[in-house]
ZAKE-693035 format. One line per 8 residues: number of its first residue (from 1); their letters; for each residue x, y, z of C-alpha. Coordinates in steps of 0.25 Angstrom, whole numbers. Layout:
NUM	A	X Y Z; ...
//
This chain:
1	XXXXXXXX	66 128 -43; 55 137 -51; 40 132 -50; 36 136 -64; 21 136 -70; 14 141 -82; 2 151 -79; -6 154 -93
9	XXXXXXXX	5 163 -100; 14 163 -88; 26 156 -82; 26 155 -66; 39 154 -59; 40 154 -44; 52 149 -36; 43 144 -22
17	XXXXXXXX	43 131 -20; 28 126 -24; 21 116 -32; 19 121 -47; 4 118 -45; 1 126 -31; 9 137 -37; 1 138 -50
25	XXXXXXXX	-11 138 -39; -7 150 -34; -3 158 -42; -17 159 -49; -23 160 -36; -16 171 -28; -17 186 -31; -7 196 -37
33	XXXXXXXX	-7 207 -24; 1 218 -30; 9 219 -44; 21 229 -44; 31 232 -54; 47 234 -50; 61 229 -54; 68 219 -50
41	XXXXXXXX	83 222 -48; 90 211 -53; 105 215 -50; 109 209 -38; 111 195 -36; 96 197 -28; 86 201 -38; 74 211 -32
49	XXXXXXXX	61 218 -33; 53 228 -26; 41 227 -19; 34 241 -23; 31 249 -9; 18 253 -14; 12 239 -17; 19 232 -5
57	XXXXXXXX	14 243 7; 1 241 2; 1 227 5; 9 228 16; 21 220 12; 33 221 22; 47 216 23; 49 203 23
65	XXXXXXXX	36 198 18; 36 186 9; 30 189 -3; 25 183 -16; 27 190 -28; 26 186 -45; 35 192 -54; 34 192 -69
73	XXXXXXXX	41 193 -81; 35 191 -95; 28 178 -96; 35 174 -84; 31 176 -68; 39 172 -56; 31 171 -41; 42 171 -30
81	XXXXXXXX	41 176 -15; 50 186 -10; 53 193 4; 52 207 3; 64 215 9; 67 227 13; 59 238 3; 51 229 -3
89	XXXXXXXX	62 221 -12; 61 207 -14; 70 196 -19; 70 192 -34; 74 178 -35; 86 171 -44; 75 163 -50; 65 174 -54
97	XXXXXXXX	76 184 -61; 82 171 -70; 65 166 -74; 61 180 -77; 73 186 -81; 73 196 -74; 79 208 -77; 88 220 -68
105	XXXXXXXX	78 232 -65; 67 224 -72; 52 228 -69; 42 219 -69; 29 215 -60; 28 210 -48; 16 204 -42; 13 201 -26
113	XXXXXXXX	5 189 -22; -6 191 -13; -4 180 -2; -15 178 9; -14 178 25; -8 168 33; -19 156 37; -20 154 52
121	XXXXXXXX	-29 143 50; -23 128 55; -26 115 48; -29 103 56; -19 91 52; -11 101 43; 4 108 46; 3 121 42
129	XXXXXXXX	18 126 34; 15 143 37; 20 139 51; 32 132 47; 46 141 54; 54 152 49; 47 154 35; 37 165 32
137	XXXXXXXX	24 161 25; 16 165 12; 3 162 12; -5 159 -1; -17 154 -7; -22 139 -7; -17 137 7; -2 138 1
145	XXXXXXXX	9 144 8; 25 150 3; 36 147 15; 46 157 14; 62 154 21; 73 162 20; 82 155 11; 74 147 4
153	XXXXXXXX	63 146 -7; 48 150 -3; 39 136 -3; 24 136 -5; 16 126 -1; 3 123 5; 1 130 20; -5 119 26
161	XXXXXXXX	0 102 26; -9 92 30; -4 81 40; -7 69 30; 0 54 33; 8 58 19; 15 69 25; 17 64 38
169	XXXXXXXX	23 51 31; 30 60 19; 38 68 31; 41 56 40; 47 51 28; 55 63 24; 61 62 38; 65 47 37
177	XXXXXXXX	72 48 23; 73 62 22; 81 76 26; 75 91 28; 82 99 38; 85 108 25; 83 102 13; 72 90 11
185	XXXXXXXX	77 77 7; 72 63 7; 80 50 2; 76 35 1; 76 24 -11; 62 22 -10; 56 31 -24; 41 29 -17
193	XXXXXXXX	47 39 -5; 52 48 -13; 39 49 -22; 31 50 -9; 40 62 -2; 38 70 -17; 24 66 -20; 20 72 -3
201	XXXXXXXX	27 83 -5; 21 88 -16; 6 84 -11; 9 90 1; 19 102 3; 15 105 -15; 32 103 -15; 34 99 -31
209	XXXXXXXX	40 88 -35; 50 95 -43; 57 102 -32; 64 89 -27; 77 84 -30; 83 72 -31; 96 64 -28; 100 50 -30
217	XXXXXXXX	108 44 -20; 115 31 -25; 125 20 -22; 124 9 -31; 132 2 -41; 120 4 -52; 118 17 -59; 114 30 -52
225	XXXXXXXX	107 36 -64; 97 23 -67; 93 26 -51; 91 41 -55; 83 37 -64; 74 28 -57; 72 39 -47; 70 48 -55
233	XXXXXXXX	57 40 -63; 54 36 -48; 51 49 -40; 49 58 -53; 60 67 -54; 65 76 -65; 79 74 -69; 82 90 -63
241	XXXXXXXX	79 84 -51; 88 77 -46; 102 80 -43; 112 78 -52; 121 68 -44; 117 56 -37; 122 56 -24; 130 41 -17
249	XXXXXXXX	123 38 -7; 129 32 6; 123 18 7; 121 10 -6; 108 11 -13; 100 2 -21; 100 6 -37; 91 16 -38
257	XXXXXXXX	97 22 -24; 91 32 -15; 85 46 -20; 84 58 -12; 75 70 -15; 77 83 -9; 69 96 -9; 81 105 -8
265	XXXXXXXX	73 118 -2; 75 121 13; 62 126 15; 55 114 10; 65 107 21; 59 116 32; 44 113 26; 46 99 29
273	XXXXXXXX	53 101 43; 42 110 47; 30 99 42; 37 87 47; 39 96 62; 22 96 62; 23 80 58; 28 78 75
281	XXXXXXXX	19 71 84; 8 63 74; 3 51 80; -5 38 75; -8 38 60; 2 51 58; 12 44 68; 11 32 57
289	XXXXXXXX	11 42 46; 24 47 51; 31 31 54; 26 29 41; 35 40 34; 46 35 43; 45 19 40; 45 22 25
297	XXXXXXXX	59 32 25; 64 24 39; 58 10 38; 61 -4 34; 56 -17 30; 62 -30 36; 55 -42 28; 59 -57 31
305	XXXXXXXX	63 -67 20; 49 -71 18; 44 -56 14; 39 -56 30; 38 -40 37; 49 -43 46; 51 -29 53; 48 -12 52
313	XXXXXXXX	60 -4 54; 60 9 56; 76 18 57; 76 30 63; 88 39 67; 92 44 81; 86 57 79; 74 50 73
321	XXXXXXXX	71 38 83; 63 48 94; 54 54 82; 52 40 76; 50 33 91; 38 44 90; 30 40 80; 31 27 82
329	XXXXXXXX	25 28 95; 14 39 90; 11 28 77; 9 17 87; 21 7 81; 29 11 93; 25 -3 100; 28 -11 88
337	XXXXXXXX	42 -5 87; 56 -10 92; 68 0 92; 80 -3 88; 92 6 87; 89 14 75; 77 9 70; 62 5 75
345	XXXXXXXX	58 -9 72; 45 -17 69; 45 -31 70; 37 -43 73; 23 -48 66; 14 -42 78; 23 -27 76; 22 -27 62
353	XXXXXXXX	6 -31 63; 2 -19 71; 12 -10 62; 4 -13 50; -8 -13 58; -5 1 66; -3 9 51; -14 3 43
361	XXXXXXXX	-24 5 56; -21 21 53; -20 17 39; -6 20 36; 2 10 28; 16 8 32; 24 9 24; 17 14 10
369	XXXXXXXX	26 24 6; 39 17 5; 35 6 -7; 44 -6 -1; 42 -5 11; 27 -4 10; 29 -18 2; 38 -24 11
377	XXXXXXXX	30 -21 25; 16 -24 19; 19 -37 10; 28 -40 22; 18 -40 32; 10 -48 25; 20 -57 21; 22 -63 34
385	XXXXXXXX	19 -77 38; 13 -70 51; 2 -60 45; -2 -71 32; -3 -83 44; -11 -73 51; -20 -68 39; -22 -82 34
393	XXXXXXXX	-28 -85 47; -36 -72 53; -42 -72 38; -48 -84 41; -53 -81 55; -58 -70 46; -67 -76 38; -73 -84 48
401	XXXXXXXX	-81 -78 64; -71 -87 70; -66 -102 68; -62 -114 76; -49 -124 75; -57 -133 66; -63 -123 56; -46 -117 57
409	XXXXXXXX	-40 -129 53; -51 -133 41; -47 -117 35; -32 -118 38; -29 -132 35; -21 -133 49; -20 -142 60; -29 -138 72
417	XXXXXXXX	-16 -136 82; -8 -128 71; -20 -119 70; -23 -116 86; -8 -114 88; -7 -103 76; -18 -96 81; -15 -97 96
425	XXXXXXXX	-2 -91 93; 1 -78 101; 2 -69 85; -12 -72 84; -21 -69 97; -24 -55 92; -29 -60 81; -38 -72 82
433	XXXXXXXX	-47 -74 94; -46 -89 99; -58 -94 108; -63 -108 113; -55 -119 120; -54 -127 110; -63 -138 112; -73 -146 104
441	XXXXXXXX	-86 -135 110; -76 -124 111; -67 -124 98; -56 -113 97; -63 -103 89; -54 -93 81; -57 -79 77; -53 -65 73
449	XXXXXXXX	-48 -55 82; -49 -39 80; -34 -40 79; -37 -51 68; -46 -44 60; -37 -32 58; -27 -40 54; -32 -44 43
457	XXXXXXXX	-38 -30 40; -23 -26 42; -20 -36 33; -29 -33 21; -27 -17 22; -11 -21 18; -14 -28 8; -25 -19 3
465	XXXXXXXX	-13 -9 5; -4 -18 -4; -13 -20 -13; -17 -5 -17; -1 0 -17; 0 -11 -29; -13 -5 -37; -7 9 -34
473	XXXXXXXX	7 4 -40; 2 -2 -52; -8 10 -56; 4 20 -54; 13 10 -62; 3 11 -73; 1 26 -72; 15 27 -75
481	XXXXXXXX	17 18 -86; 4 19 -93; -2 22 -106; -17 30 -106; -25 32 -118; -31 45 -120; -43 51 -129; -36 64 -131
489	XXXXXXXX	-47 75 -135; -42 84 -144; -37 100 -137; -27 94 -125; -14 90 -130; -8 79 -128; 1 82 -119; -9 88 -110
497	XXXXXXXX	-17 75 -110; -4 68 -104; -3 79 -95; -18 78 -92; -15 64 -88; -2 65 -80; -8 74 -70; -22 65 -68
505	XXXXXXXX	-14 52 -66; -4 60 -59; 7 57 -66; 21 61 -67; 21 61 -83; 12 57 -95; 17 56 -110; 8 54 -122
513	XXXXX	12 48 -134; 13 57 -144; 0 62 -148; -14 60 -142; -21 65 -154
//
């Protein structure tokens, strides 16, 4: 995979793996060291050049150093990084010789990038990727860094990653649903997953989205190539981009079957390792940050036939179950949890309670990365009789400093016995504070507890959360099927208009119709 960019009368190339945007960045901003003119001999299967003596003792290049060098040819220039060798030769890449075309014994210029010295400083909250094992490192402008391993593509990305709850989430996800002891994989049916593993990685590591892959895996009686097709208008995927056969897969699958992306690069692999190695030991909110990753690939939703949240199952592998015991201990869910044989279970009105209480109290919501599961924990939880029986009531208590049977009985419209016993009942002691003995000069007066009135905060915060995920769903639903009129000035062209607009509404694509004149 080339990155190619247009530079005023110049075509850039370069064969790291970078996002088209941080390269154009630095390559207007770092400086041209030395320029030297040699051959490249072109005769061997391996292609090289010579870094002159002259230029490379004064800079006190030596072997094995890692240097970045531009190479051009016409209105065309080529930036690569090669390991110098023995006598200052340097590999020419496959790549370079067929985008040039580049002859044997051709002379050309060669120009070294000046790169800047290693930055000791540490980050609070940040992992820093110069560290990362077995790799040496290139340091550039703008806080970027090139990994360079032996048998594999040079990657530049920025130096320092910030711990944020969307990378803690994006990598427990990855290893749920995912694979990278080489190669970096993640499968699932669920399009939104997909969408926010490639959205992170390119925010985050500046990994472009045109380096994944794609493969449909697929065992239906319906047809394979209408399911492509929805994946590939779902996650935004060139046609080149996904493999040309469609893999069975083991179990059966629903229509549109399961899709797997891949970054088929080792070193991106051994990025991932490395970060997800400094993602150990997080506690409280980053312990549910992580849990959270784990639900939405690992996770399921058990509701009753009345739409009720029944139970929060969590599988987990043999090899997984320590790691996962972990976090639920470090996220606090651990008392709420039972075990099973190969999966972590949360059951019971008062469990479920203190789950959605426990994550909205660090304000992390559950779920909100897998769309369905989202849907059914939240509406489910709010479905039941349990939590509606017990709004109905502590709302009431609410709106009043406290109230006795009889003012009870005139709001609620029930029987005097019915009402004591309901809110007697052991489910509600935390919640509503009973005093008096129940006498003519000392009624039973009923009021809110603490507990109460989080409840109902609790309550309101999920349906608030509800409520903003459908506003953000319709707004992007009209953004991708909308028509906007436009004043078009005369000088931009048309095209550059839609353009103009696709990157301000951040869009994957904009059309005109015909002319905007």
């Amino acid at each position: 995979m080339l990155t190619k960019i247009k530079i005023k009368d110049l075509v850039v190339y370069t064969n790291q793996l970078i996002d088209p945007i941080e390269f154009q960045k630095l390559y207007r901003k770092e400086e041209i060291l030395i320029v030297f003119n040699t051959g490249v001999n072109n005769v061997n299967k391996k292609a090289y050049a010579t870094f002159l003596a002259q230029e490379r003792h004064k800079y006190n290049f030596q072997e094995g150093d890692s240097v970045i060098f531009r190479i051009q040819k016409n209105y065309k220039k080529f930036e690569f990084i090669s390991v110098l060798g023995q006598y200052g030769k340097f590999h020419i890449f496959k790549e370079i010789i067929e985008t040039l075309q580049i002859n044997n014994n051709e002379k050309l210029d060669f120009e070294v990038i000046k790169t800047i010295n290693r930055l000791e400083e540490k980050r609070s909250g940040s992992i820093n990727l110069s560290n990362i094992d077995d790799s040496s490192v290139i340091f550039r402008e703008n806080n970027f860094i090139t990994i360079i391993k032996k048998r594999t593509i040079p990657i530049t990305l920025p130096q320092f990653i910030k711990i944020t709850p969307e990378l803690i989430e994006l990598f427990y996800l990855i290893h749920g649903d995912g694979h990278y002891k080489t190669k970096l994989y993640f499968v699932n049916k669920d399009a939104g997953l997909h969408q926010f593993v490639i959205k992170n990685f390119k925010q985050i590591l500046r990994i472009p989205k045109d380096i994944w892959r794609a493969r449909l895996l697929f065992n239906h009686n319906s047809d394979p190539l209408i399911a492509k097709e929805y994946w590939k208008d779902k996650i935004e995927l060139k046609e080149e981009q996904f493999y040309p056969t469609i893999s069975k897969a083991i179990l059966n699958t629903s229509e549109i079957g399961n899709l797997r992306i891949v970054i088929d690069k080792m070193i991106v692999g051994s990025i991932f390792r490395y970060i997800f190695s400094q993602l150990q030991n997080l506690k409280g909110r980053e312990a549910l940050n992580a849990l959270n990753g784990l639900l939405c690939a690992e996770g399921s939703i058990d509701r009753s036939s009345h739409k009720a949240l029944h139970r929060i199952t969590i599988n987990f592998s043999q090899q997984e179950k320590e790691m996962f015991k972990k976090i639920l201990v470090e996220s606090q869910i651990n008392k709420l949890v039972k075990e099973k044989k190969d999966r972590f279970i949360i059951d019971g009105w008062t469990n479920l309670y203190e789950f959605f209480k426990l994550f909205f109290s660090n304000n992390v919501t559950p779920f909100y990365i897998h769309k369905q599961r989202y849907n059914d924990a939240l509406n489910g939880f709010l479905e039941h009789s349990f939590t509606k029986t017990m709004e109905k009531y502590l709302t009431l208590l609410n709106n009043k400093e406290s109230i006795d049977t009889n003012g009870l009985i005139k709001e609620t419209g029930y029987l005097g016995n019915s009402i004591r016993n309901l809110l007697r009942k052991k489910q509600y002691k935390s919640f509503v504070k009973i005093e008096g003995i129940g006498v003519k000069r000392k009624p039973l007066m009923y009021s809110l507890t603490k507990e109460g009135r989080e409840f109902l905060i609790l309550i309101k915060r999920i349906k608030e959360e509800l409520n903003v995920k459908n506003v953000e769903k319709e707004i992007s639903e009209l953004l991708k099927f909308s028509i906007i009129n436009i004043d078009k000035p005369s000088g931009p062209t048309s095209f550059s208009i839609s353009d103009y607009i696709r990157k301000q509404l951040g869009l994957s694509k904009t059309s005109h119709f015909g002319t905007l004149e």
